[in-house]
Chimera marker file (.cmm) of the C-alpha trace (Angstrom):
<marker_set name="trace">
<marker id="1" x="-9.202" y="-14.043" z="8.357" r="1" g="1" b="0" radius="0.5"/>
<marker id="2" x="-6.901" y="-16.806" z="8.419" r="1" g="1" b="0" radius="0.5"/>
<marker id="3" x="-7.162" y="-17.293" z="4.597" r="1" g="1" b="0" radius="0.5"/>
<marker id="4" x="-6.956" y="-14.026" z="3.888" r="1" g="1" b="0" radius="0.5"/>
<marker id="5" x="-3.420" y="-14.305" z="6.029" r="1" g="1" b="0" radius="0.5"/>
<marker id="6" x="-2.664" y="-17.538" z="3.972" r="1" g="1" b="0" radius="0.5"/>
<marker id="7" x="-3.401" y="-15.857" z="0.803" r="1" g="1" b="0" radius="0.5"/>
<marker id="8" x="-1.207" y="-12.949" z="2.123" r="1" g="1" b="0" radius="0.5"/>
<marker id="9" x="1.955" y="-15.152" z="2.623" r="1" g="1" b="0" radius="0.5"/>
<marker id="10" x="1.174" y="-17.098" z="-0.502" r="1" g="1" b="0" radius="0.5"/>
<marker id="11" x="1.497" y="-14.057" z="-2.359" r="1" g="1" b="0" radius="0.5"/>
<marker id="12" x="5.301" y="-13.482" z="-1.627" r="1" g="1" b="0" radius="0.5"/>
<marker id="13" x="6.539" y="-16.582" z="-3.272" r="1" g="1" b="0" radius="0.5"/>
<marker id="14" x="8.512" y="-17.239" z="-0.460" r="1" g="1" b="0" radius="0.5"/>
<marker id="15" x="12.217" y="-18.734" z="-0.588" r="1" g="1" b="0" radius="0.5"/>
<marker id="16" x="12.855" y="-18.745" z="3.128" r="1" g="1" b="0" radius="0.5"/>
<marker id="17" x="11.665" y="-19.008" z="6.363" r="1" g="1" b="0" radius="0.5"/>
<marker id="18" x="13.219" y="-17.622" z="9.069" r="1" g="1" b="0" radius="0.5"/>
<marker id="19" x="11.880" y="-17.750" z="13.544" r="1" g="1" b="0" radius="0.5"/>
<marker id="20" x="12.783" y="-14.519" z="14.531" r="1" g="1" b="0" radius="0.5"/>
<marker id="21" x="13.553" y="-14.803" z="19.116" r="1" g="1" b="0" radius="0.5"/>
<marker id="22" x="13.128" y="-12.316" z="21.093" r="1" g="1" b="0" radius="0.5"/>
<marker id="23" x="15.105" y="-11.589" z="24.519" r="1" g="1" b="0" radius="0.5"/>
<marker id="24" x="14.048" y="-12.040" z="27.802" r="1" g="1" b="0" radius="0.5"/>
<marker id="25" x="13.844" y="-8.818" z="29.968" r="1" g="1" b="0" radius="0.5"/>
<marker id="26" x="14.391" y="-8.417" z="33.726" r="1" g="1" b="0" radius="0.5"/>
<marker id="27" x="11.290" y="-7.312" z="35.753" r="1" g="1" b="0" radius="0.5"/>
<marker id="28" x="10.838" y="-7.132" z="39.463" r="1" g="1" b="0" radius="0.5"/>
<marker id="29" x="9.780" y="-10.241" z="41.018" r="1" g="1" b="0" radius="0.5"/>
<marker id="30" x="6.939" y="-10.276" z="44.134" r="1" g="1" b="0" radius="0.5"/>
<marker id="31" x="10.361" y="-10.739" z="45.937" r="1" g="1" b="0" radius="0.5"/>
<marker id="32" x="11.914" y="-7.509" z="44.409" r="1" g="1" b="0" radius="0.5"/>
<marker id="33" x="14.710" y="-9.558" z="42.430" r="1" g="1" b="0" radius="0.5"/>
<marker id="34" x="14.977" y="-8.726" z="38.499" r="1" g="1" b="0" radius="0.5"/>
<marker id="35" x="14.224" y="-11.854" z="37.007" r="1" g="1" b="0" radius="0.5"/>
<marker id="36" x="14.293" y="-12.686" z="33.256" r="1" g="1" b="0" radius="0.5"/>
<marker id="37" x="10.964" y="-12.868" z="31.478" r="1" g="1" b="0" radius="0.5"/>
<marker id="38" x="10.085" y="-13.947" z="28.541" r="1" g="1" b="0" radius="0.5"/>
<marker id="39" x="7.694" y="-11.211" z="26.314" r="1" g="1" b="0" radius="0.5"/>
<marker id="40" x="4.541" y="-12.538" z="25.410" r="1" g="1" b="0" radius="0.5"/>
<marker id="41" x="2.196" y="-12.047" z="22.830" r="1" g="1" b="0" radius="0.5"/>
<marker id="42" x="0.654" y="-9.070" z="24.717" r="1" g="1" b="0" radius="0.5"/>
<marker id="43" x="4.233" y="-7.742" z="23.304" r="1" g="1" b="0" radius="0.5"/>
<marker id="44" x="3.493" y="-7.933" z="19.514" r="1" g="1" b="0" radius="0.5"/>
<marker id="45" x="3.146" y="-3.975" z="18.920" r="1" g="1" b="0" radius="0.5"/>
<marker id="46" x="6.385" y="-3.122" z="20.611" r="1" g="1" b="0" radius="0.5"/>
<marker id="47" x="8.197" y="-6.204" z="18.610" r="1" g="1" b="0" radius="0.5"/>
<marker id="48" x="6.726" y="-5.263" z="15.611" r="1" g="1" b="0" radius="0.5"/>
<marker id="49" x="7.539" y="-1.034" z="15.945" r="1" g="1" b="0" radius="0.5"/>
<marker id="50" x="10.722" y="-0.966" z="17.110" r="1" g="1" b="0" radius="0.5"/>
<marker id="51" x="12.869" y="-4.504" z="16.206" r="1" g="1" b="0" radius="0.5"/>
<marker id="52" x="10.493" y="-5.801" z="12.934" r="1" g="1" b="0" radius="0.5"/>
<marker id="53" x="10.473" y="-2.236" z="11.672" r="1" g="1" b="0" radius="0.5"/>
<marker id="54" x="14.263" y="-2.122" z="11.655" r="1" g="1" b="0" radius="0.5"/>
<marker id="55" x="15.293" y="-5.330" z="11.147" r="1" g="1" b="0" radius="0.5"/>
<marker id="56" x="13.337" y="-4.297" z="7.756" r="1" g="1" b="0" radius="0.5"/>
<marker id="57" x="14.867" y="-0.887" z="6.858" r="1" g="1" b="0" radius="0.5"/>
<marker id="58" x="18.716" y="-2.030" z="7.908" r="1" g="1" b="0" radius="0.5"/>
<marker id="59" x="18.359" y="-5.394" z="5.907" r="1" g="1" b="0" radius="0.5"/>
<marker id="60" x="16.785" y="-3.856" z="2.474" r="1" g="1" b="0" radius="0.5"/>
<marker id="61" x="19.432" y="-1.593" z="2.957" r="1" g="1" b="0" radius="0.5"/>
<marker id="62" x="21.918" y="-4.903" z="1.342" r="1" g="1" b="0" radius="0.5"/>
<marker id="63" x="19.587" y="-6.691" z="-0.139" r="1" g="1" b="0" radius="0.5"/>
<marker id="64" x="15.937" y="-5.870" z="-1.045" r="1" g="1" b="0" radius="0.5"/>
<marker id="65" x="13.386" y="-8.529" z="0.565" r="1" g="1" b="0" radius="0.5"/>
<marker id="66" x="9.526" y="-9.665" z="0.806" r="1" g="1" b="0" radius="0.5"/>
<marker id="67" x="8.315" y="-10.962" z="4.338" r="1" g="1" b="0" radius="0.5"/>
<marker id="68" x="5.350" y="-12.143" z="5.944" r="1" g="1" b="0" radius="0.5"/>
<marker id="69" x="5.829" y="-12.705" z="10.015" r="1" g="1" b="0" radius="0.5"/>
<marker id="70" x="3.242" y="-13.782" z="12.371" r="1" g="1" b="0" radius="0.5"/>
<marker id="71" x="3.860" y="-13.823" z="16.564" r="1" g="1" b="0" radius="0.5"/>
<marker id="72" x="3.862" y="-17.098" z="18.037" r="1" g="1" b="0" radius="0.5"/>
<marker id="73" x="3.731" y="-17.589" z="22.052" r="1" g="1" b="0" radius="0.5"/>
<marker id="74" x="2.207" y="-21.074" z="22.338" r="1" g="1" b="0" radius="0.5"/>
<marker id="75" x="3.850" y="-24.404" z="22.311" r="1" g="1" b="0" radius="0.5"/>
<marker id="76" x="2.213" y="-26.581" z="19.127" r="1" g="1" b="0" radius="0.5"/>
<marker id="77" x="2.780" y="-29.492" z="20.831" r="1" g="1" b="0" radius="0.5"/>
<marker id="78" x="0.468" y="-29.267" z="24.471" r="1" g="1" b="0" radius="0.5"/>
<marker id="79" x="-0.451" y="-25.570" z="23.750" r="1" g="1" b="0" radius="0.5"/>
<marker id="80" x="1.671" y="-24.125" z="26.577" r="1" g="1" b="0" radius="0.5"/>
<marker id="81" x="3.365" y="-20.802" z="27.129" r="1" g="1" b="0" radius="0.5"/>
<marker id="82" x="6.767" y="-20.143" z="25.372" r="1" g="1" b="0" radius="0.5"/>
<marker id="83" x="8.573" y="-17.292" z="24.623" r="1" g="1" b="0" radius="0.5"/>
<marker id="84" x="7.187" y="-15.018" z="21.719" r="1" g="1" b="0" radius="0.5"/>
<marker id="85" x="8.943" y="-15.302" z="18.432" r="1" g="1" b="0" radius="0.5"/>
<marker id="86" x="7.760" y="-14.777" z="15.248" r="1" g="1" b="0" radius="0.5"/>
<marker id="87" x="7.490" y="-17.339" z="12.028" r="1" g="1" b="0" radius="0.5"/>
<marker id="88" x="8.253" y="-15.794" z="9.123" r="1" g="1" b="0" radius="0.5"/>
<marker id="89" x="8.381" y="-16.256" z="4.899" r="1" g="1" b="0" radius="0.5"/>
<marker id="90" x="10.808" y="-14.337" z="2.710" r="1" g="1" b="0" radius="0.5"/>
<marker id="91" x="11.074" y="-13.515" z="-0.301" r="1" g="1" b="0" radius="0.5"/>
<marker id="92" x="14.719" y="-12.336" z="-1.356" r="1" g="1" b="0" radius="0.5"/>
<marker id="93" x="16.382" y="-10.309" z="-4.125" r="1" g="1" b="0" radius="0.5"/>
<marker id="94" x="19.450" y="-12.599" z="-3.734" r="1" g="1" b="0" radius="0.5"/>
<marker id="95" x="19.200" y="-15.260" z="-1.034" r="1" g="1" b="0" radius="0.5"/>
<marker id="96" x="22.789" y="-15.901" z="-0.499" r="1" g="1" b="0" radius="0.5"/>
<marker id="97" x="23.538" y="-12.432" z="0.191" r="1" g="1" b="0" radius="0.5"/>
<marker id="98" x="20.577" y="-12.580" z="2.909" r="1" g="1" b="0" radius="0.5"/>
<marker id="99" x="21.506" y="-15.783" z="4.299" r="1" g="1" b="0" radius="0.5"/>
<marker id="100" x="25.130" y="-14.223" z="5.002" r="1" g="1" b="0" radius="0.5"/>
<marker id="101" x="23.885" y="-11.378" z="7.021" r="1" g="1" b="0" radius="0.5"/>
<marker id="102" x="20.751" y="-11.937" z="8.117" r="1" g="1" b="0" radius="0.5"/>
<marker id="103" x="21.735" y="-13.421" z="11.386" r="1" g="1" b="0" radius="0.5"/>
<marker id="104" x="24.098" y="-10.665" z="12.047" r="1" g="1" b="0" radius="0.5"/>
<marker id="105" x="21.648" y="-7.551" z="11.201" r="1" g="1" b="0" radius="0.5"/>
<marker id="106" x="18.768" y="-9.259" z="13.840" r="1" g="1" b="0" radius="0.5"/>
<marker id="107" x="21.588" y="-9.520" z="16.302" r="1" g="1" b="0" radius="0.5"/>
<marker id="108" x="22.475" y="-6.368" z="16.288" r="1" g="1" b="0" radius="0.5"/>
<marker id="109" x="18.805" y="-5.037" z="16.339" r="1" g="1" b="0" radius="0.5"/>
<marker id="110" x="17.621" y="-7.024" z="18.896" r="1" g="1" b="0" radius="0.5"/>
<marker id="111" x="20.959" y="-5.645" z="20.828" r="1" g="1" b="0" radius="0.5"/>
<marker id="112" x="20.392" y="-2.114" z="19.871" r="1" g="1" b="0" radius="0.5"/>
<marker id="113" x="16.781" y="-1.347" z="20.595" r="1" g="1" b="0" radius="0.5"/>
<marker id="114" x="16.427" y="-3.801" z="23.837" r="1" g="1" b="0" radius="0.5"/>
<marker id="115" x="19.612" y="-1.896" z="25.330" r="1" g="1" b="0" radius="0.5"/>
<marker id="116" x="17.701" y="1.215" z="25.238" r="1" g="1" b="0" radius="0.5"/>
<marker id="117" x="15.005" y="0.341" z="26.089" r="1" g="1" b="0" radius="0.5"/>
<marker id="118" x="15.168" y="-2.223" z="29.062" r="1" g="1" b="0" radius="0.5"/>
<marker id="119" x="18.312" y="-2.301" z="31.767" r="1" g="1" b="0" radius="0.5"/>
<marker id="120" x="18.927" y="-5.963" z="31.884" r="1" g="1" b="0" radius="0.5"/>
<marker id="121" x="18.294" y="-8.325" z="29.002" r="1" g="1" b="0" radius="0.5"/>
<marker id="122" x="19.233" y="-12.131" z="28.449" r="1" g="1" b="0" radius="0.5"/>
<marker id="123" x="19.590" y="-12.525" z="24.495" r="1" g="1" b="0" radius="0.5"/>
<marker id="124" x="18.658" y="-15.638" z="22.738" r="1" g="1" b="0" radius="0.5"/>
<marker id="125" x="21.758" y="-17.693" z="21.850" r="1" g="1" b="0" radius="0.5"/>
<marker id="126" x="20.923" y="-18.243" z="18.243" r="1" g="1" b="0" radius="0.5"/>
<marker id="127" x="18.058" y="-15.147" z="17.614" r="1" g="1" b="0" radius="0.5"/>
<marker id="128" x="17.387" y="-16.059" z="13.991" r="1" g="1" b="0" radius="0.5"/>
<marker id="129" x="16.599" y="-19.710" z="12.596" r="1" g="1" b="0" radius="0.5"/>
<marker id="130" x="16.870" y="-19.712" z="8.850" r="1" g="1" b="0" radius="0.5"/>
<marker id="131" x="16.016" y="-22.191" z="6.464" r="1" g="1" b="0" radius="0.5"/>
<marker id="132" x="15.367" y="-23.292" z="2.710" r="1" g="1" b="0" radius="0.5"/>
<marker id="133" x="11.159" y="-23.538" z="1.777" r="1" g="1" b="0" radius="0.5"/>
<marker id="134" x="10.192" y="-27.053" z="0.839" r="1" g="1" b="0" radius="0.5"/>
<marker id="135" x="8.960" y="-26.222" z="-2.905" r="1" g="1" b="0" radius="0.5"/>
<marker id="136" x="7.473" y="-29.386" z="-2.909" r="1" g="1" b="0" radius="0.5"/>
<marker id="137" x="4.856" y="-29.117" z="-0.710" r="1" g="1" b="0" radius="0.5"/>
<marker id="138" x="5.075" y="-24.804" z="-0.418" r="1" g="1" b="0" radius="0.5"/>
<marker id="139" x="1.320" y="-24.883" z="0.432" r="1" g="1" b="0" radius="0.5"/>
<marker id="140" x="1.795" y="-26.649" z="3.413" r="1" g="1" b="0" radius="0.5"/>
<marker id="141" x="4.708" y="-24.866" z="4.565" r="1" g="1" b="0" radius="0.5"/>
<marker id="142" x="3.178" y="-21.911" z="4.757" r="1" g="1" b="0" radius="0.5"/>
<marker id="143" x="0.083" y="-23.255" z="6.911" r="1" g="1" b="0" radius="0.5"/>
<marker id="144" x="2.496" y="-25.436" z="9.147" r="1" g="1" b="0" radius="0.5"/>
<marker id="145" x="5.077" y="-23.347" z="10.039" r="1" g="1" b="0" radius="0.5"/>
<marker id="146" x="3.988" y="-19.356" z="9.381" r="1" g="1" b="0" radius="0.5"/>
<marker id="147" x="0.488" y="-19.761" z="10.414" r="1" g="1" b="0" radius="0.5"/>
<marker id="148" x="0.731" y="-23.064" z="12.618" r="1" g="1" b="0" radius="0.5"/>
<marker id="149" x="-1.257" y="-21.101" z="15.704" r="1" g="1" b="0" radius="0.5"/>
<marker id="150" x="-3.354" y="-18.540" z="14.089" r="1" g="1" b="0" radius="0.5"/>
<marker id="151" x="-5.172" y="-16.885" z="16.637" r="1" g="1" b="0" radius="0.5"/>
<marker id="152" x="-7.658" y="-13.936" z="15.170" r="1" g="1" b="0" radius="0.5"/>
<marker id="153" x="-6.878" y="-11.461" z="17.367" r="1" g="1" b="0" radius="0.5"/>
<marker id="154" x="-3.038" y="-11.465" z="16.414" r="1" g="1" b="0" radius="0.5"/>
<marker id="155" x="-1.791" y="-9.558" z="12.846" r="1" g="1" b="0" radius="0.5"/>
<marker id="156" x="0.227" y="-10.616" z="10.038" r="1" g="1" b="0" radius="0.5"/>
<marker id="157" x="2.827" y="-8.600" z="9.846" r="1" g="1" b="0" radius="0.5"/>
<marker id="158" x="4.705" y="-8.105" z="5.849" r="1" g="1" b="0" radius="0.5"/>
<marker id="159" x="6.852" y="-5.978" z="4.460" r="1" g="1" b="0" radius="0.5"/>
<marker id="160" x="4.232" y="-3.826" z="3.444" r="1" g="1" b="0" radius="0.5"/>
<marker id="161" x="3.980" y="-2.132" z="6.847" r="1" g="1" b="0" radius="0.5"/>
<marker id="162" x="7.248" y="-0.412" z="6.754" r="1" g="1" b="0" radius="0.5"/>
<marker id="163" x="7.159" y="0.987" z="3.205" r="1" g="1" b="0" radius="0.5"/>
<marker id="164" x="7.431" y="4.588" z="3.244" r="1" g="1" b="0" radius="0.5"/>
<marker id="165" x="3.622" y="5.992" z="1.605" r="1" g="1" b="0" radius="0.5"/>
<marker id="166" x="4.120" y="8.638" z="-0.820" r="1" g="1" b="0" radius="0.5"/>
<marker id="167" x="1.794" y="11.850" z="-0.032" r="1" g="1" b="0" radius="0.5"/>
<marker id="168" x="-0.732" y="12.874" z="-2.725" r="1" g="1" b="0" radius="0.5"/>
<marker id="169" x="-0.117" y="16.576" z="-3.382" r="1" g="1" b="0" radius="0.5"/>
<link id1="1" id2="2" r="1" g="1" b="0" radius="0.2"/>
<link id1="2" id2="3" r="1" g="1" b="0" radius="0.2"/>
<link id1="3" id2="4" r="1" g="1" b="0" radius="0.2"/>
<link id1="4" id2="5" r="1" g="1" b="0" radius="0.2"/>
<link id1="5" id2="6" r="1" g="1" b="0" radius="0.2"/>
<link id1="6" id2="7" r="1" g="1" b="0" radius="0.2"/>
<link id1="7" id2="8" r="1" g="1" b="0" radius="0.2"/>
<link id1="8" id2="9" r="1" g="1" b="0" radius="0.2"/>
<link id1="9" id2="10" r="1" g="1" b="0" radius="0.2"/>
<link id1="10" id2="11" r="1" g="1" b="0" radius="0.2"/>
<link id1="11" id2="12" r="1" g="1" b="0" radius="0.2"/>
<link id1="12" id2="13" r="1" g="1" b="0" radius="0.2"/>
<link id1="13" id2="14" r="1" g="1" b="0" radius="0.2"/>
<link id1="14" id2="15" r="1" g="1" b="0" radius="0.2"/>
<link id1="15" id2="16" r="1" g="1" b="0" radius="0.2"/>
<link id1="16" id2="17" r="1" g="1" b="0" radius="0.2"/>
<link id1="17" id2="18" r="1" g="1" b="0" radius="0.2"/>
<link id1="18" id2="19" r="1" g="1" b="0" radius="0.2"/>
<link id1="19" id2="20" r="1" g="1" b="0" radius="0.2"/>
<link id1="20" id2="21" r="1" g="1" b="0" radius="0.2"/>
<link id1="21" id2="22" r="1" g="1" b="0" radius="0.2"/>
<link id1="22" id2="23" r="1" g="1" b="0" radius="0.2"/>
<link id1="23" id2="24" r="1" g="1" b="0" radius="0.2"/>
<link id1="24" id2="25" r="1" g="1" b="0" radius="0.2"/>
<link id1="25" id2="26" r="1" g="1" b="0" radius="0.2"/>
<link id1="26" id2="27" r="1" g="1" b="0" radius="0.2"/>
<link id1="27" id2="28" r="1" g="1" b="0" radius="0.2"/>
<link id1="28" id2="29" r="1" g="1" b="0" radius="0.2"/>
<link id1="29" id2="30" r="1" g="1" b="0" radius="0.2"/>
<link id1="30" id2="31" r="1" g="1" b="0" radius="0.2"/>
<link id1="31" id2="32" r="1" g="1" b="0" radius="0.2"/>
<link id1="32" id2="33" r="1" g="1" b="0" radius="0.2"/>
<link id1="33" id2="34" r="1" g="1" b="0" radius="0.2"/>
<link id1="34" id2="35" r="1" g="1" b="0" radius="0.2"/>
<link id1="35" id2="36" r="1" g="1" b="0" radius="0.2"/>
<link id1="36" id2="37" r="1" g="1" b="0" radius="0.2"/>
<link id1="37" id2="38" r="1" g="1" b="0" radius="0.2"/>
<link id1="38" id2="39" r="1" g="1" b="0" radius="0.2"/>
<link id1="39" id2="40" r="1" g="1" b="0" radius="0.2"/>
<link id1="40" id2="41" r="1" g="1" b="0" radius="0.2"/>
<link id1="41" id2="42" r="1" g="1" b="0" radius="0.2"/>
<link id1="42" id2="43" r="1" g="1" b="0" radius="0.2"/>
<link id1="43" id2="44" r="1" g="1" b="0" radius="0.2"/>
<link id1="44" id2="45" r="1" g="1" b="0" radius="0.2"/>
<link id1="45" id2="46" r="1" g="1" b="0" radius="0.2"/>
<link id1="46" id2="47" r="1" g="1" b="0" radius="0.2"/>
<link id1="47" id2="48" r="1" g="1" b="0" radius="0.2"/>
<link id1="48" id2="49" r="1" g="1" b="0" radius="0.2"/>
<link id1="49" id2="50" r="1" g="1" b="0" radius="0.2"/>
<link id1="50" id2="51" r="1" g="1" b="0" radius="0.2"/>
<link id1="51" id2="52" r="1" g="1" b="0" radius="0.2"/>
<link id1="52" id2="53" r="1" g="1" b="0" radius="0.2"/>
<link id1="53" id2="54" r="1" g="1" b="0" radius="0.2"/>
<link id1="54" id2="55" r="1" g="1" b="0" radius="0.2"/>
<link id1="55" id2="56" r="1" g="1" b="0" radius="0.2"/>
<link id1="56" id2="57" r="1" g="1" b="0" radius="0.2"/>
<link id1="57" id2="58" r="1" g="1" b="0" radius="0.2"/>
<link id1="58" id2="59" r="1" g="1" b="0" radius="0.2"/>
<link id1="59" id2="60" r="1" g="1" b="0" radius="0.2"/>
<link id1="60" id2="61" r="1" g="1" b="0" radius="0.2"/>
<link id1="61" id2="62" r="1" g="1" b="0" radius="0.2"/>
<link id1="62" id2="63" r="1" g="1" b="0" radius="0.2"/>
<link id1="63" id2="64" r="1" g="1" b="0" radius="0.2"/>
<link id1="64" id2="65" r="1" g="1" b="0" radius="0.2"/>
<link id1="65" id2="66" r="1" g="1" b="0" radius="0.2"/>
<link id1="66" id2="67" r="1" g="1" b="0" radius="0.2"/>
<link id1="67" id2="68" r="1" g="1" b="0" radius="0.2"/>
<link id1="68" id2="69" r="1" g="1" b="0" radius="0.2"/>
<link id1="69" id2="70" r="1" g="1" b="0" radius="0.2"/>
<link id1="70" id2="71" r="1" g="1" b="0" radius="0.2"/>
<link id1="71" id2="72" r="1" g="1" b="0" radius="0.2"/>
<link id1="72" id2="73" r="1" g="1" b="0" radius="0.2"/>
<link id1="73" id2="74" r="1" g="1" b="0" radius="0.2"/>
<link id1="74" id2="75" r="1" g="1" b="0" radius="0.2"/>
<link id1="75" id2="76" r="1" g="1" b="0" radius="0.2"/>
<link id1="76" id2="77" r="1" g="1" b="0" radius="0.2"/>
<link id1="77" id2="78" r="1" g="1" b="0" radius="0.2"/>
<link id1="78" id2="79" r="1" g="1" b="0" radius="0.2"/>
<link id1="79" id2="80" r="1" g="1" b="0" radius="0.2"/>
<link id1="80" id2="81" r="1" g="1" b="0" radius="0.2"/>
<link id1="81" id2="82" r="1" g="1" b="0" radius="0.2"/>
<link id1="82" id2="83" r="1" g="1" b="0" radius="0.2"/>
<link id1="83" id2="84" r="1" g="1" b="0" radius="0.2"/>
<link id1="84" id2="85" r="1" g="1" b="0" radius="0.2"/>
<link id1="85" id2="86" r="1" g="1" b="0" radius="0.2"/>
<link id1="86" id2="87" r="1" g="1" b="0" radius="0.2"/>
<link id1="87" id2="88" r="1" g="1" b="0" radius="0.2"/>
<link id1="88" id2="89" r="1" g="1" b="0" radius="0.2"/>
<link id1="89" id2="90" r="1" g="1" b="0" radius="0.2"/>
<link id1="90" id2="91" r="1" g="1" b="0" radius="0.2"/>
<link id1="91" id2="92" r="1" g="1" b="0" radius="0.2"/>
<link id1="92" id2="93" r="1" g="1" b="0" radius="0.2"/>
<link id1="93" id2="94" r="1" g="1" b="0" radius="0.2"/>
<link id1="94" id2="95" r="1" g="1" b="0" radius="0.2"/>
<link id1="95" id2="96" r="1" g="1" b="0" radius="0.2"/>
<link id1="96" id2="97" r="1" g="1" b="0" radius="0.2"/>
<link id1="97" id2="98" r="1" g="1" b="0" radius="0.2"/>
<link id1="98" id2="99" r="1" g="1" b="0" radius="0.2"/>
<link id1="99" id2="100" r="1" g="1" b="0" radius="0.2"/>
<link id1="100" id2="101" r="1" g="1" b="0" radius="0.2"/>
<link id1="101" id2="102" r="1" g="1" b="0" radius="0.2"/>
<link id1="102" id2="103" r="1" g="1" b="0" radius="0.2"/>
<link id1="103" id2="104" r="1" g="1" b="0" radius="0.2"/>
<link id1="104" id2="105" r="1" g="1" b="0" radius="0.2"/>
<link id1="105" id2="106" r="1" g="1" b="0" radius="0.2"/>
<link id1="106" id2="107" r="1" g="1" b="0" radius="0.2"/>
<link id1="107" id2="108" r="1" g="1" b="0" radius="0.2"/>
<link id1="108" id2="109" r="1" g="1" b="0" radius="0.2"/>
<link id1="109" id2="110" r="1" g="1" b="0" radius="0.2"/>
<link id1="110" id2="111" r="1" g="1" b="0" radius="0.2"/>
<link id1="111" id2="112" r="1" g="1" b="0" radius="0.2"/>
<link id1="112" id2="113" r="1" g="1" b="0" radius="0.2"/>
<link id1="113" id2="114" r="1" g="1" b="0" radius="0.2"/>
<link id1="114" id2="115" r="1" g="1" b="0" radius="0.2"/>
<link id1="115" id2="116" r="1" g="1" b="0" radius="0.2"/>
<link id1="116" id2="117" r="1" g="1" b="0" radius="0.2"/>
<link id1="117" id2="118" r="1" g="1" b="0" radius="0.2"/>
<link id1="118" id2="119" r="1" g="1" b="0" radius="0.2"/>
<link id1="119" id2="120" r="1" g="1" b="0" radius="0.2"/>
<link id1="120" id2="121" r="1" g="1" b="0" radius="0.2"/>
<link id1="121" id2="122" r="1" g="1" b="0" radius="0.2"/>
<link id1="122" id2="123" r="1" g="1" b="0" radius="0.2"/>
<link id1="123" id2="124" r="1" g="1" b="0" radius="0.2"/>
<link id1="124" id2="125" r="1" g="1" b="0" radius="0.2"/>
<link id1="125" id2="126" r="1" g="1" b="0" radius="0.2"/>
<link id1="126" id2="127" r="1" g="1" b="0" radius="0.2"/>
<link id1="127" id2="128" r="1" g="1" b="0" radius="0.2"/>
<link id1="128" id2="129" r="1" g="1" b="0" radius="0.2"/>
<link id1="129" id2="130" r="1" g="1" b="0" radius="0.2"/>
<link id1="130" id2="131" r="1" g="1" b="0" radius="0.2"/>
<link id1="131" id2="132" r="1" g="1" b="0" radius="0.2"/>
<link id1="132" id2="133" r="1" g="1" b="0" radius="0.2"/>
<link id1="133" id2="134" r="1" g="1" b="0" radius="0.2"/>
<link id1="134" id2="135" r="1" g="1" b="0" radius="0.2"/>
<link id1="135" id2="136" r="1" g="1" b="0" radius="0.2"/>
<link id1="136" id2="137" r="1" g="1" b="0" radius="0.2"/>
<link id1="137" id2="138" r="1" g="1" b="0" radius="0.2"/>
<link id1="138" id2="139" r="1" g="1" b="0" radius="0.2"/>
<link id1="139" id2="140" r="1" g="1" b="0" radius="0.2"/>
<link id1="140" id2="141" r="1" g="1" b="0" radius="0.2"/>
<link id1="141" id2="142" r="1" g="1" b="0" radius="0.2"/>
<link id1="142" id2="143" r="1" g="1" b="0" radius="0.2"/>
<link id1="143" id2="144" r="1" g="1" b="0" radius="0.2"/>
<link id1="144" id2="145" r="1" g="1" b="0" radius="0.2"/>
<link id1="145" id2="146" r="1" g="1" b="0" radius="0.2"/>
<link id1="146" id2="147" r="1" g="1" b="0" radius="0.2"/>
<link id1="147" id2="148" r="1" g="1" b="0" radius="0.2"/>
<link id1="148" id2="149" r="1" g="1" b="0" radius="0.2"/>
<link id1="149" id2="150" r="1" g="1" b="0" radius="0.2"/>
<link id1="150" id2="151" r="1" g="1" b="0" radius="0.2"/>
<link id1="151" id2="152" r="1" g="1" b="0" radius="0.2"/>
<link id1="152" id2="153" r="1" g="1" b="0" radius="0.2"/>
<link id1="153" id2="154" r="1" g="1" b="0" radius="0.2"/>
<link id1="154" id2="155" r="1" g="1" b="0" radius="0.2"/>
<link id1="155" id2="156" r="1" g="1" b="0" radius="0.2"/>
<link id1="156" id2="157" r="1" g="1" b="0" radius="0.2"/>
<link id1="157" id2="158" r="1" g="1" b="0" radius="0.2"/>
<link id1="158" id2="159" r="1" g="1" b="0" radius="0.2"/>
<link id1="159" id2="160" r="1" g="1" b="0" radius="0.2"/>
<link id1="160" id2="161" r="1" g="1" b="0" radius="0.2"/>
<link id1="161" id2="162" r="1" g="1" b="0" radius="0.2"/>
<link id1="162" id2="163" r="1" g="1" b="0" radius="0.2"/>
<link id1="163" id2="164" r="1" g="1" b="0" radius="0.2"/>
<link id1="164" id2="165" r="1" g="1" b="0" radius="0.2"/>
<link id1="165" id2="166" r="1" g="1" b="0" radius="0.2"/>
<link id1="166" id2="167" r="1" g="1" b="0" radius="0.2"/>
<link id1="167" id2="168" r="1" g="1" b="0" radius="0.2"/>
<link id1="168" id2="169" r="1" g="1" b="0" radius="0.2"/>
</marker_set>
């Protein structure tokens, strides 16, 4: 699977790649106290429904884009817990014009659907990393930093997800 997930990401051609944080949200404690707490990977389907899905639709609304994301909760370094965020590859009509807003569109995503959904929230400070793909080495790019903990019972998530199907008559 994780080939065919390589293969998947290859296929974009890839320009950028971008970590995508995700909030903390309060839940009761054992002592009744909202605390912060980071979502997990046990959070993927939510992430990828409501704040993936639009962070999608309101970006291609500027500037059209490829993407291939896949959830991360594990530290590569001593395999322990961190917050879930997801490593991503784009591919962009016009990279400058995504570079310019990109941060601010995830912002206000993150912002919009975690206020609805969830009474207390601590955002990330900096939600969206962004940076340039090393073309000279692109193949191991896209093993180290998109696919750097595959896990088979997590999903890549691309573009392709979100694309409205047309309905055979």
């Amino acid at each position: 699977m994780k080939e065919k997930y390589l293969a998947k990401v290859r296929s974009i051609n890839a320009t950028i790649a971008l970590t995508l944080k995700t909030p903390k949200v309060s839940v009761l404690s054992n002592l009744l106290l909202e605390v912060p707490s980071p979502l997990s990977a046990k959070d993927t389907a939510f992430f990828d429904r409501e704040v993936l899905r639009l962070f999608y639709i309101n970006m291609s609304r500027v500037v059209r884009f490829d993407f291939a994301a896949y959830p991360e909760d594990r530290s590569k370094e001593d395999n322990s817990f961190v917050p879930l965020h997801y490593h991503a590859a784009v591919r962009s009509e016009n990279d400058a014009k995504f570079l310019a807003i990109a941060q601010r569109k995830y912002a206000a995503v993150l912002e919009s659907v975690y206020s609805k959904h969830f009474a207390n929230i601590l955002m990330p400070i900096e939600p969206l990393w962004i940076s340039k793909i090393n073309h000279d080495d692109v193949e191991k790019d896209y093993e180290l930093y998109v696919l750097k903990q595959y896990t088979p019972s997590r999903r890549l998530v691309t573009h392709e997800d979100f694309q409205l199907k047309s309905i055979a008559a």
